[in-house]
C-alpha positions in Angstrom: 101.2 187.8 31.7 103.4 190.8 32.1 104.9 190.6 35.6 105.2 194.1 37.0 107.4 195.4 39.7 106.8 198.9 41.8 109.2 202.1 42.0 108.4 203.6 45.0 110.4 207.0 46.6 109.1 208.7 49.8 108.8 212.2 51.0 108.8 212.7 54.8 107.5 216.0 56.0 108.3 216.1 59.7 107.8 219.7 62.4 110.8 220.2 64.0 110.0 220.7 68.2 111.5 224.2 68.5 110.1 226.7 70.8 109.7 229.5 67.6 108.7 229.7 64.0 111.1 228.9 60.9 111.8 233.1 60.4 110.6 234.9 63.3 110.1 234.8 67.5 106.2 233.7 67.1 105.5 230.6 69.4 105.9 227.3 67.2 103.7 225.4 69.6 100.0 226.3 67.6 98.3 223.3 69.0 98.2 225.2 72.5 97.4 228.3 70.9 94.1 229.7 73.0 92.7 231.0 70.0 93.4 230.9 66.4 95.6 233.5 64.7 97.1 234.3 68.2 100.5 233.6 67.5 101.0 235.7 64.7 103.2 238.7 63.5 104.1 240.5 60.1 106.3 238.1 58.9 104.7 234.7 59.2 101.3 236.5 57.6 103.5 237.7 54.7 102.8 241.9 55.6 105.2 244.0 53.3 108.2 245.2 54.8 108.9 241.9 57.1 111.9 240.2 57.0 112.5 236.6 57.8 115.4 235.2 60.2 116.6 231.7 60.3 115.9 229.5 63.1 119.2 228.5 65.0 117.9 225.7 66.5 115.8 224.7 63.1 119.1 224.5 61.6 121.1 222.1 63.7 118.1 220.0 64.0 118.2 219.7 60.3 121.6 219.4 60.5 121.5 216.3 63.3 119.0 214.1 61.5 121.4 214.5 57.7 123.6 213.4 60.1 122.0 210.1 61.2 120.7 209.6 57.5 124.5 209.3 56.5 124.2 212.0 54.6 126.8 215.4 53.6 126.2 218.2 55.1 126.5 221.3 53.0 128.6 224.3 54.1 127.3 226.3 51.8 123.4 226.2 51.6 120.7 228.1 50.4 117.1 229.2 50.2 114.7 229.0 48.0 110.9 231.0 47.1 108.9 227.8 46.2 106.1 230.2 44.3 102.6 228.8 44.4 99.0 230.2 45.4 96.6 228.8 47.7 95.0 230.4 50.7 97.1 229.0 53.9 100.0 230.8 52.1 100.3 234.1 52.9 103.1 235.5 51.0 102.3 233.6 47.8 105.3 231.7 48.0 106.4 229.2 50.5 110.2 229.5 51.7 112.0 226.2 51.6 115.3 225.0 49.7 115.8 224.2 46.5 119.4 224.0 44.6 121.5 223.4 48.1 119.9 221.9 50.5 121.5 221.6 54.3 122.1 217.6 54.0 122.0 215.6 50.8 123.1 211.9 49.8 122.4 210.0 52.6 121.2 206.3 52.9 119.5 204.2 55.1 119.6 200.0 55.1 116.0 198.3 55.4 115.0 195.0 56.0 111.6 194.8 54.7 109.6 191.6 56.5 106.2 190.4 55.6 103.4 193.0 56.0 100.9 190.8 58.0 100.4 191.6 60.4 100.3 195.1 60.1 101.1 197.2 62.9 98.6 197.8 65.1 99.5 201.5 66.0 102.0 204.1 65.7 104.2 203.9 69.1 105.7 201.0 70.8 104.6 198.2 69.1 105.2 200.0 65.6 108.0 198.2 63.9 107.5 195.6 61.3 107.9 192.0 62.8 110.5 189.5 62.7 110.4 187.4 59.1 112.2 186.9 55.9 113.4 189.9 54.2 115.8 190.7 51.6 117.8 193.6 52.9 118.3 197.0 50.7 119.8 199.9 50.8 117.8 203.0 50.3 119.7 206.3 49.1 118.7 209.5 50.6 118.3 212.4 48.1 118.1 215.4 50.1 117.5 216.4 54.0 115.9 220.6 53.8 114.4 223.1 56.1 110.8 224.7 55.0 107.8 226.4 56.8 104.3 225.4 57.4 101.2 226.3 55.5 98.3 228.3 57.5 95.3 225.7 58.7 92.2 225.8 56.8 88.8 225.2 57.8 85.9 224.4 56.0 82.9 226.0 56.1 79.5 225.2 54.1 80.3 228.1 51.9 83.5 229.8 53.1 87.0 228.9 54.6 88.6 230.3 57.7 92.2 230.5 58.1 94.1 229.9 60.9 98.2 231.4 60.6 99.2 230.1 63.8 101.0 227.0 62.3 102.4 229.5 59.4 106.3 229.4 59.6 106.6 226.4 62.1 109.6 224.8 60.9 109.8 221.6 58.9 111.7 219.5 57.7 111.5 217.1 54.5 113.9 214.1 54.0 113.2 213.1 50.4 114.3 209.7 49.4 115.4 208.1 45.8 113.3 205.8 43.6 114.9 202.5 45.3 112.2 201.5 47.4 110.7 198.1 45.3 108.1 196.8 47.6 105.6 198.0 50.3 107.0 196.2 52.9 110.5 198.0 52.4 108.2 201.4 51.9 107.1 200.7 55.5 110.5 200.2 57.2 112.1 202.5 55.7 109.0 205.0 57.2 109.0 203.1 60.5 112.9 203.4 61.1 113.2 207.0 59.8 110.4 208.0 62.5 112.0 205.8 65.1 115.6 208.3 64.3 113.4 211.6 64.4 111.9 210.2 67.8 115.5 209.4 68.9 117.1 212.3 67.7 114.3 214.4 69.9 113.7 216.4 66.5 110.0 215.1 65.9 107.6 214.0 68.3 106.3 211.6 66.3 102.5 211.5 66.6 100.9 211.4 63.2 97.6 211.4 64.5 98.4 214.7 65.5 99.9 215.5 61.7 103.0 216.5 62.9 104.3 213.7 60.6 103.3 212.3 57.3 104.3 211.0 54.2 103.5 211.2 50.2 104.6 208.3 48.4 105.8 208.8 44.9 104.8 205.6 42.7 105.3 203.7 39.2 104.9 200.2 37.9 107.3 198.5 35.3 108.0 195.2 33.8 110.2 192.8 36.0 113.6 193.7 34.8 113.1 197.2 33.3 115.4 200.0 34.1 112.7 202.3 32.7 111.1 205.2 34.5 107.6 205.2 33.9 105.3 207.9 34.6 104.8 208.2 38.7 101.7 209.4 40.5 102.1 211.1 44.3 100.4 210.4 46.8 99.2 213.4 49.5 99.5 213.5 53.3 99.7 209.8 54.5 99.3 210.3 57.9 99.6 206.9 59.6 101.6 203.8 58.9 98.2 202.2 57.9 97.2 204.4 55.3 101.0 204.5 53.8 100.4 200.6 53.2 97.2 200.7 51.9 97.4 203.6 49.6 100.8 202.4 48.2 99.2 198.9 47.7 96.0 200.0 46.2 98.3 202.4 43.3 100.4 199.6 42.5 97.6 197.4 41.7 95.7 200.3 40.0 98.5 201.1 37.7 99.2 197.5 37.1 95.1 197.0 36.0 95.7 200.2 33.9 98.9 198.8 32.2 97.2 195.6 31.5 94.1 197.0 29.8 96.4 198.8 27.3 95.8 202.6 29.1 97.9 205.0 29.8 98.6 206.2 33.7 98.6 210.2 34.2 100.8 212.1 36.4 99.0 213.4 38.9 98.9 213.9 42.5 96.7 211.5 44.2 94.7 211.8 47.8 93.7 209.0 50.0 90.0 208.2 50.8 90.8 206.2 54.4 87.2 204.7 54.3 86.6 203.8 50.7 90.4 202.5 50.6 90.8 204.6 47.3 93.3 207.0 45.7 91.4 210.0 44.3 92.3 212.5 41.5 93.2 215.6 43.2 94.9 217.6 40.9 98.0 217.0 37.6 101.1 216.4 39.4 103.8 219.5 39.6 107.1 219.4 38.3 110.3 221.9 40.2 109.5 224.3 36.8 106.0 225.2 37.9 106.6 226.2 41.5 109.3 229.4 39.5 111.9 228.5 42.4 114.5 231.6 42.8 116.9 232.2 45.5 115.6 233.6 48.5 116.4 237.1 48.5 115.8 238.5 51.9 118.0 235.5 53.8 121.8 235.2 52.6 123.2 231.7 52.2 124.2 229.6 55.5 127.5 229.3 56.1 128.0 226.5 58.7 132.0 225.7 59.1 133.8 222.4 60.0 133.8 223.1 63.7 130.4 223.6 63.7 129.1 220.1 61.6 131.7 218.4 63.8 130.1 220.1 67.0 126.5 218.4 65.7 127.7 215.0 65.2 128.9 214.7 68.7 125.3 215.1 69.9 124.4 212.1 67.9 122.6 209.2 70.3 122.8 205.4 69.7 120.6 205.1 66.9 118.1 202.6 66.7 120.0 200.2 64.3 122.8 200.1 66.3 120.9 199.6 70.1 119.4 196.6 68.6 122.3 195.1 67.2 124.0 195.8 70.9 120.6 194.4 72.7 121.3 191.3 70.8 124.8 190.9 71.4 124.7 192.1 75.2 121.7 190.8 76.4 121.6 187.4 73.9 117.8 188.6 72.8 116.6 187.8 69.5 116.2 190.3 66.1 112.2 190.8 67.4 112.8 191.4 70.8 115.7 193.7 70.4 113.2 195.4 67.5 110.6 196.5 70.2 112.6 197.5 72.4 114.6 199.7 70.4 111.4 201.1 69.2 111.3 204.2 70.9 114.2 205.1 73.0 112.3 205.6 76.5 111.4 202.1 75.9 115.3 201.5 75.3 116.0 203.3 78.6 113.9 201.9 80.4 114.9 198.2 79.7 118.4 198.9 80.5 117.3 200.8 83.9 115.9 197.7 84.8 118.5 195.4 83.7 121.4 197.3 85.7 118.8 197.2 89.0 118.0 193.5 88.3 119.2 190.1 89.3 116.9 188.4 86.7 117.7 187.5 82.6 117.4 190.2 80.3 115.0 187.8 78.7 112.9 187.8 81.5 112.6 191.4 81.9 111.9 191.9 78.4 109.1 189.4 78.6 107.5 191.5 81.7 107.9 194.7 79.8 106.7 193.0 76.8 104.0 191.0 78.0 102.4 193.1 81.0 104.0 196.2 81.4 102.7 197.1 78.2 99.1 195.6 78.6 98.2 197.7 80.8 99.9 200.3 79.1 97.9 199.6 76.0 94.4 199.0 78.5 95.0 202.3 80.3 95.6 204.5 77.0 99.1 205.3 78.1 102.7 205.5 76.7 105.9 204.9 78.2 106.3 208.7 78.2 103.8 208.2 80.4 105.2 205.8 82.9 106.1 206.9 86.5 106.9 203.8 88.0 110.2 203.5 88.6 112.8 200.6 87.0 114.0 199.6 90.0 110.9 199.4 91.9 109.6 197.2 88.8 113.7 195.6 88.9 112.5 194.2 92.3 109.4 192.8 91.4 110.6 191.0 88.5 113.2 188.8 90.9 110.6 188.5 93.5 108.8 186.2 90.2 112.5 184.8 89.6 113.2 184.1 93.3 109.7 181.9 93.8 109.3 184.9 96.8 105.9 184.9 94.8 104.3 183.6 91.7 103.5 184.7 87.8 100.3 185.3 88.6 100.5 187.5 92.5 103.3 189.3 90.1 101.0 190.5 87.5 98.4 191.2 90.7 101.5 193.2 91.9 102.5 195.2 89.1 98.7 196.4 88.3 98.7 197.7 92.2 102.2 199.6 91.8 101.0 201.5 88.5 97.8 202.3 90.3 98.9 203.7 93.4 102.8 203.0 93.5 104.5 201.8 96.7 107.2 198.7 97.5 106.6 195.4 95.9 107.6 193.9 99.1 105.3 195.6 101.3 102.3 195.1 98.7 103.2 191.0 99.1 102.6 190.8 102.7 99.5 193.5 103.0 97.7 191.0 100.3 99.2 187.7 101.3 100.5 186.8 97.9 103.9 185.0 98.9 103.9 182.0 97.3 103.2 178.4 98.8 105.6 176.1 98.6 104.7 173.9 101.8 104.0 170.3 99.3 101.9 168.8 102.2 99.7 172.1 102.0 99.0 171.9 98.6 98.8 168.1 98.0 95.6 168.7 100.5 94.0 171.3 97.9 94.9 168.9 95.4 93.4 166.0 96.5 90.0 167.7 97.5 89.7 169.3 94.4 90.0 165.6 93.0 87.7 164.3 95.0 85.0 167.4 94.5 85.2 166.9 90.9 85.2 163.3 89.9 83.2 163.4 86.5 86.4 165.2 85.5 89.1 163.4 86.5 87.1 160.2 84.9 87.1 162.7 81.2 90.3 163.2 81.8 91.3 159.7 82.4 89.4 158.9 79.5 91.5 161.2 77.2 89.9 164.7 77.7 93.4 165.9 78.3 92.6 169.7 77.8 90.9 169.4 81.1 94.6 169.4 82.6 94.4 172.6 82.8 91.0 173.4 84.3 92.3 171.2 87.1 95.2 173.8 87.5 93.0 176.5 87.0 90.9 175.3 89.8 94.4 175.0 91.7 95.1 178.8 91.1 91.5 179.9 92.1 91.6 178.3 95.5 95.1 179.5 96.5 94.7 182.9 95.0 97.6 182.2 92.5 100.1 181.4 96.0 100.8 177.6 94.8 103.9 177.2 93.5 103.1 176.1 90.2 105.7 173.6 89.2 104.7 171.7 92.8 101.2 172.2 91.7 101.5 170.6 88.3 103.8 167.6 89.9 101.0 166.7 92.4 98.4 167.1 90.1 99.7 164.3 87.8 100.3 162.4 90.3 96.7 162.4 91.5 95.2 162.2 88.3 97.5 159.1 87.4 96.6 157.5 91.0 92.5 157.6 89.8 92.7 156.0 86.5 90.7 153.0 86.3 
């Protein structure tokens, strides 16, 4: 049997967070818009007459994230009319680039690891985890600037159409063929969100569509160097549905191959529930959409000084925190990975690490571990967070210290998100310094021991998973206080005094 391998390339369509539209002063930010077509004027409806303006701030955004993707930024660039009809286009045409581009021939190294599990959402806990992976690089075609469509919405009979969102800037970063797996597909995504989300460009939230993806897609023998004939896939708008759809295509290809058919070039959607691609309509080529140069905007002309001026607002990228996060802070390639994630999450750790007496490990194991459950519990982000790092800084070495235990520290930290205050003063209101008197808790001990002798004899009899009901009983009667490691020693000792 023919073994087949996939040729994947990815389009990322990303809004730029400026405060106006693409070519004129309307208000970008449509999702607050009070009501629809409110943040409208001639020239993102397309009236005759109007002429556009380029966005400043568009541009060195655009500009910024070539940058980060190792690209070259062009001096000279222009735009393009990208001619096509639909309804959410008002002008007929959509202006974009075409020929020159802002930012083109970039790359970006992946390190694609297995895909299971898959990520269970889009923010913190994103990036793919720790495994084997054969690293790749993954060459960056072109970084341009476009605008927005209108927003449809369906009727039974009729559509309504929305222009607020017409002219919001965006910005597509179009990468080569190179990608030859899903797993590589998906970091690739995952890391250029993570540099968007760094670079303060793009917010990030795909549920919000703000961010999505089409994957381009062929099959061909192992050991081709053919091009065969690629499908595209619409508006992935989640991690998730980037795997599956890109999964599902390869293996529908690879049936069609098999059975002697031919695969048609067409562009595909993605039916989320029935975890199929659907025929949506023949897939365009650069000739159909007529593209001429723009002829109301003149070329940009952006000098030395200026590209110079943008790469000097350039942030630690993600790559390079977590290469520093293990080298600095001796954590390892997954722990570094989520931390890095998102760079509030980045901030935060190091906050805490400069206010802190304890390992980095351990602090990335409270952040890890509980910070972020109740996080996740309470629907909330670390955007959200207003607990400070050194108030959680001090909590963490009261755990290190022994001033109180694992548990009173998780009992701690839920009352400081709640309703704030000093870790300290939360300890003595609720009691929760931790035992350490031995004589104290060798009494518990032994009456828990003698309450409970049917257990210790299953125990002694080889039951050993009871060992840790006995603790648990511990825990419940000192309301977590007892030092564990005390605990534990006594507890064996008891146990070991009873046997038979």
């Amino acid at each position: 049997m023919t073994q087949y391998e996939p040729v994947i390339g990815l389009e990322i369509h990303g809004e730029l967070l400026t405060n106006s539209k693409m070519f004129c002063s309307c208000s970008a930010d449509y999702g607050s818009a009070p009501e629809p077509n409110t943040n409208i004027c001639p020239t993102c409806t397309g009236l005759p007459g109007a002429m556009p303006v380029v966005n400043k701030k568009a541009t060195e955004l655009a500009a910024l994230v070539g940058l980060a993707l190792n690209c070259s930024v062009n001096k000279h660039n222009t735009f393009a009319r990208k001619n096509y009809y639909y309804p959410d286009l008002p002008k007929g045409y959509q202006i974009s680039q075409y020929e020159l581009p802002i930012a083109e021939k970039g790359w970006m190294d992946v390190n694609p690891s297995p895909l299971t599990p898959l990520p269970k959402g889009e923010g913190n806990n994103s990036l793919p985890p720790e495994g084997e992976g054969l690293g790749m690089r993954v060459r960056v075609r072109r970084v341009h600037i476009e605008e927005d469509t209108a927003k449809l919405a369906h009727e039974k009979n009729y559509a309504l159409v929305d222009f607020n969102r017409a002219g919001v800037p965006l910005l597509e970063i179009v990468s080569e063929p190179d990608i030859r797996t899903v797993e590589a597909a998906l970091d690739y995504a995952t890391k250029v969100r993570a540099i968007l989300r760094y670079l303060g460009v793009n917010s990030g939230d795909m549920e919000k569509g703000v961010l999505r993806f089409e994957a381009n897609i062929s099959v061909r023998p192992v050991g081709s160097d053919e091009f065969r004939t690629r499908t595209e896939i619409k508006n992935l708008n989640s991690f998730r549905a980037l795997v599956r759809a890109s999964q599902y295509e390869i293996e529908r290809q690879i049936q069609i191959y098999e059975e002697g058919g031919t695969v048609v070039q067409e562009t595909l959607g993605w039916d989320d529930v029935r975890g199929v691609t659907t025929s949506q309509r023949s897939k365009e080529e650069a000739h159909d959409y007529r593209y001429f140069p723009e002829p109301d905007l003149p070329p940009l002309q952006l000098s030395d000084s200026w590209i110079e001026s943008i790469r000097s607002q350039l942030p630690e990228l993600p790559e390079a925190k977590t290469a520093r996060f293990i080298s600095d802070f001796g954590l390892t390639l997954s722990e570094a990975r989520f931390l890095t994630s998102e760079r509030t999450l980045a901030d935060y750790f190091e906050s805490v690490v400069a206010k802190s007496k304890s390992p980095a490990k351990t602090i990335h194991s409270w952040i890890a571990g509980e910070f972020m459950r109740y996080l996740n519990d309470s629907g909330l982000s670390i955007d959200d967070v207003t607990l400070a790092p050194e108030t959680l800084a001090k909590l963490i070495d009261m755990v290190t210290d022994k001033t109180i235990g694992a548990s009173a520290g998780k009992t701690v930290l839920t009352e400081l998100f709640k309703n704030g205050g000093d870790p300290a003063q939360i300890v003595k209101e609720k009691n929760l310094l931790q035992m350490t008197d031995m004589n104290a808790i060798q009494e518990i001990v032994t009456k828990i021991l003698n309450d409970n002798p049917k257990e210790v004899d299953e125990y002694n009899g080889g039951k050993e998973t009871l060992f840790q009901w006995f603790m648990g009983q511990v825990a419940r009667a000192t309301k977590g206080r007892a030092d564990p490691n005390v605990a534990k020693e006594l507890m064996v000792k008891g146990l070991e005094e009873r046997k038979k």
